[in-house]
N, C-alpha and C positions, 0 to 999 in steps of 0.2 A: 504494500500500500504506500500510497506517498500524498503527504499531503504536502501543500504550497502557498504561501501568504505574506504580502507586505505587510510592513507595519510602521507608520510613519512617527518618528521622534521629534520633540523640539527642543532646541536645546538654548540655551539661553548665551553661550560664547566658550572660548575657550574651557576645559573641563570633563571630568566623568560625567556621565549621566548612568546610574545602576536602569540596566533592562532585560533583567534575571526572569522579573516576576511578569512584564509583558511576553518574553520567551515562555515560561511554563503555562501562561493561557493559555496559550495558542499550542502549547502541546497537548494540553486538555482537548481543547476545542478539535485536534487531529482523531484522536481516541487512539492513538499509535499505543503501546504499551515497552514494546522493545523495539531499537532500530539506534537510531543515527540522525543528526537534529548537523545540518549548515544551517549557518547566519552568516549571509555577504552586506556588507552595507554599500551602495550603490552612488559612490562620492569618492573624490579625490580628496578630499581635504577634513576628513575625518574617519576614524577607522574603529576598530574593536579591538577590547583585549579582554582577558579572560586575568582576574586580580582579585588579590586582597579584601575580603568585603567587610573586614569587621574594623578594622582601623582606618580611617580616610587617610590620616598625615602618609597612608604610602602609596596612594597617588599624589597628593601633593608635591610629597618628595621626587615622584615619577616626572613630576611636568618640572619640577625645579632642575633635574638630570638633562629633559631635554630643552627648556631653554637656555643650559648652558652646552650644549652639544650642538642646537641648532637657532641662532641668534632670529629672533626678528630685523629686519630691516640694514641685513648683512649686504654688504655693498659689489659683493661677488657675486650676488642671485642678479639675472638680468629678467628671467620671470618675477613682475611685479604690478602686473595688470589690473588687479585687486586689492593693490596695498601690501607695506610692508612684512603683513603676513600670510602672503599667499601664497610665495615657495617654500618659508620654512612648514606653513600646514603641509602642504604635498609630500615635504620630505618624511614629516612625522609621520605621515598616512604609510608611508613607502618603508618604514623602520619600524613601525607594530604591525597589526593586520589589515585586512580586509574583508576577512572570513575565518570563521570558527568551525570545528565540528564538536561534538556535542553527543558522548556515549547516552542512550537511553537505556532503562532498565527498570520494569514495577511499573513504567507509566512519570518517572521521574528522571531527570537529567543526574548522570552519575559524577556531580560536583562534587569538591572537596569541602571541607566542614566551612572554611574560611575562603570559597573562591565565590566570587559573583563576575558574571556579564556588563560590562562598558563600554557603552558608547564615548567614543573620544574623541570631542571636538576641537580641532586644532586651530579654528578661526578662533578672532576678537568675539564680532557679532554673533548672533542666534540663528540657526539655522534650521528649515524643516529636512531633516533625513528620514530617508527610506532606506528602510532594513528587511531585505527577503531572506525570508526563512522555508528552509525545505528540510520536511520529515520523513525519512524513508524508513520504514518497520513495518511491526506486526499487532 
């Protein structure tokens, strides 16, 4: 069986946004039990990681890692069509993911006690993202 389903995010700029618990709707809503769960998010300039859900300060500490790794408004980026953060987003998009897979098992995603799902926007501003989700099981 495979089910299949956008689901659009907002996000408010730069940032996590936890979408563990919009993922396990929609694993409900499949009625899949056992399989295999992608999530691609459907953007250059924000991506997904799979993190830390009980402490924030380690994404914080994540985005402090990369904006010292990948500066805003770096005078060697000649993509700057959107402002000074709109190659370091793409690089950050290009150095975490794009796409997840996602063991299922019982009807539940086979997370760790401490991992949650993030959306990670790499712009300033707010952005509407689409994240397609496809569940393949039983």
């Amino acid at each position: 069986m495979i089910y299949q389903e956008t689901i659009t995010i907002t996000t408010t700029g730069r940032g996590t946004t936890n979408i563990t618990r919009q993922l396990e709707q929609q694993l409900k809503l499949s009625g899949i039990t056992t399989g295999i769960c992608n999530v691609f998010i459907r953007h250059t300039s924000a991506s997904l990681i799979l993190c830390e859900n009980a402490d924030p300060a380690v994404r914080k500490d994540f985005e402090t890692f990369l904006c010292t790794l990948v500066k805003d408004g770096n005078a060697a980026f000649q993509h700057d069509t959107e402002g000074d953060d709109d190659m370091p987003a793409h690089i950050r998009s290009i150095l975490t993911e794009c796409s997840l897979t996602l063991p299922i098992s019982d009807g539940h995603f086979m997370l760790g006690t401490w991992q949650g799902v993030y959306l990670y926007e790499h712009r300033y501003s707010g952005f509407h993202r689409e994240v397609f989700i496809t569940i393949y099981g039983e």
